[in-house]
C-alpha positions as CSV (number, residue, x, y, z in Angstrom):
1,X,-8.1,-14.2,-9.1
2,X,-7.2,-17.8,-10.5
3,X,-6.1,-15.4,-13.8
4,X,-3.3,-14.0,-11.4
5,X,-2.1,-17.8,-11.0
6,X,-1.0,-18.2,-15.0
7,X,2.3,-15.9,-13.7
8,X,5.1,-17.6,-11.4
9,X,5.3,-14.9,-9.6
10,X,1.7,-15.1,-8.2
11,X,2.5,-18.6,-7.9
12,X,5.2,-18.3,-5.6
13,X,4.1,-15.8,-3.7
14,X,1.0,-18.0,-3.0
15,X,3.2,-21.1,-2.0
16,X,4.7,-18.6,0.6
17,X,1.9,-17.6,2.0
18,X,0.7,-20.5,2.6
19,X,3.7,-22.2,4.4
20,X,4.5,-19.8,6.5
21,X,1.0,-19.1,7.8
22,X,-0.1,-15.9,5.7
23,X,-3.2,-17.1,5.0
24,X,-4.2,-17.9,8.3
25,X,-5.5,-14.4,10.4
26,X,-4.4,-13.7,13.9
27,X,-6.8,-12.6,16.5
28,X,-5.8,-9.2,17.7
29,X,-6.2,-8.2,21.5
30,X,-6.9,-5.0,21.5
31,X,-7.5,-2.4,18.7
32,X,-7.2,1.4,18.9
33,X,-9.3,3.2,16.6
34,X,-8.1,6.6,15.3
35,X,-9.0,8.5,12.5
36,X,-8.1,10.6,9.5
37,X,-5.7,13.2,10.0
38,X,-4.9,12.0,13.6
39,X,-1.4,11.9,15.1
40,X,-0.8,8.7,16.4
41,X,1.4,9.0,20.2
42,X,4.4,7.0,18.6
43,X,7.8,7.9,18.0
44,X,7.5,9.8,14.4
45,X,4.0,11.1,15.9
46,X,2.9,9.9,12.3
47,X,-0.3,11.7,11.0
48,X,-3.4,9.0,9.5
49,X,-4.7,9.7,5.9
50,X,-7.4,7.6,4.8
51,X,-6.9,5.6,1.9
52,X,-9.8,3.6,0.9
53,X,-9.8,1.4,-1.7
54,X,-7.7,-1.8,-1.2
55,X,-9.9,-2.1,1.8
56,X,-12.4,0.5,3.1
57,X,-10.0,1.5,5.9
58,X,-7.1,1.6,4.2
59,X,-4.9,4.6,5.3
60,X,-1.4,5.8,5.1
61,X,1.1,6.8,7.8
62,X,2.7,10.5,7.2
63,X,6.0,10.9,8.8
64,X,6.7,14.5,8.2
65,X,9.8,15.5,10.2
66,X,10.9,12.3,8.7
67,X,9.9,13.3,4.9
68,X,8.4,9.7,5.0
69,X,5.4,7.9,4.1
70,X,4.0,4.4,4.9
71,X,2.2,3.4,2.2
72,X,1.1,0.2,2.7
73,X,-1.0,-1.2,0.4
74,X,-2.0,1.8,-1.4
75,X,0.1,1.4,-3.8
76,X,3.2,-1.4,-4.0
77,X,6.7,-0.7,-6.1
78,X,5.8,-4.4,-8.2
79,X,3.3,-5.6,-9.7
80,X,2.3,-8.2,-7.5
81,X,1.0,-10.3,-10.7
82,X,4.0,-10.7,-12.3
83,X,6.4,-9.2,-10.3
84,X,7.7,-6.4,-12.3
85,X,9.4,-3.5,-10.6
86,X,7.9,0.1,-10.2
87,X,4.6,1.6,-8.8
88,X,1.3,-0.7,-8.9
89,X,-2.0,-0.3,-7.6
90,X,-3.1,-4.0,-6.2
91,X,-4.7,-5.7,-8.9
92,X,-8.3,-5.4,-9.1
93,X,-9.2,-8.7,-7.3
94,X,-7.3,-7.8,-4.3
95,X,-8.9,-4.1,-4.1
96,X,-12.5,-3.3,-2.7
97,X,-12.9,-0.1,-5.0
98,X,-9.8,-0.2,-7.6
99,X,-11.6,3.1,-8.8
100,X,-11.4,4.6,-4.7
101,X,-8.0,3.2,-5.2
102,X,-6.9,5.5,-8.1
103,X,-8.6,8.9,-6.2
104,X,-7.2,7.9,-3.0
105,X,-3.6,8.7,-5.1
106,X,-4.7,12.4,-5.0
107,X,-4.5,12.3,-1.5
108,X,-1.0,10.6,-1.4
109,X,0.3,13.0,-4.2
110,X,-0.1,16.0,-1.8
111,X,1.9,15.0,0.7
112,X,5.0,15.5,-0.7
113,X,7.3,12.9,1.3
114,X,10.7,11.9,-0.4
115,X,11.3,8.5,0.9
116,X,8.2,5.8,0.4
117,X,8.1,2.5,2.1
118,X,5.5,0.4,0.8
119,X,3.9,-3.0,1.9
120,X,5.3,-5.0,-1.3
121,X,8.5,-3.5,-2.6
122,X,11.3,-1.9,-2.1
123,X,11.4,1.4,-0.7
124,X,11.7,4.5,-3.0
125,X,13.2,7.9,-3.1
126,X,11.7,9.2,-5.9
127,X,9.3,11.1,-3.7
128,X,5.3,10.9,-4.0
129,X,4.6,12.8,-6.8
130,X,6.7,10.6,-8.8
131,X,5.3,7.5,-7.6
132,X,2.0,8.5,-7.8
133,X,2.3,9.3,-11.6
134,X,4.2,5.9,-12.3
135,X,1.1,4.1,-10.7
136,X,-1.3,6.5,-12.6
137,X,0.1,5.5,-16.0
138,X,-0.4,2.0,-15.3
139,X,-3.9,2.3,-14.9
């Protein structure tokens, strides 16, 4: 992890979470569980794939009548090492299974949503399969 420092960009993306409390984690009152392939009861009645990888419960929320997909952390459109644009899986520091990380993409890939909205990034249009290849060459 200290490698990641040697690049501004994982500098100053440290300094911000830092001082502005990203570092620190929030108790949560109540949690949910649900599991994969639910339908969660919220507007969007998104579906859950599981996603391990970056963490062991990693998942993804499908929107289908929305051709949308909530990535997450699965994958993230920069590289959150140097910030470069385009598909990324977390670097391998920040991942429990970089290896679960790259299958999980399988599971992604066949979901076919157009417009992804990931948790570093800006959102694409370039649907999953493309996204999913980008990220795959990278590897």
């Amino acid at each position: 992890m200290l490698g990641m420092l040697k690049h501004a960009h994982s500098r100053r993306a440290l300094r911000h979470a830092i001082a502005n409390g990203g570092v620190k984690q929030s108790k949560v009152r109540e949690v949910i569980p649900f599991d994969d392939g639910d339908e969660l009861d919220v507007p969007g009645r998104l579906r859950v794939i599981h996603t391990p990888g970056h963490t062991e419960g990693h998942c993804v929320l499908y929107a289908p009548f929305e051709d949308a997909l909530f990535v997450g952390d699965a994958i993230n459109n920069l590289d959150l090492v140097t910030g470069q644009p385009g598909a990324h899986l977390a670097p391998q520091a920040a991942n429990t299974s970089t290896n679960q990380a790259y299958e999980s993409l399988s599971r992604i890939e066949e979901l076919d949503a157009q417009t992804l909205y990931f948790g570093h990034g800006d959102p694409s249009t370039q649907g999953t399969r493309a996204i999913v290849a980008e990220a795959r060459a990278k590897r």
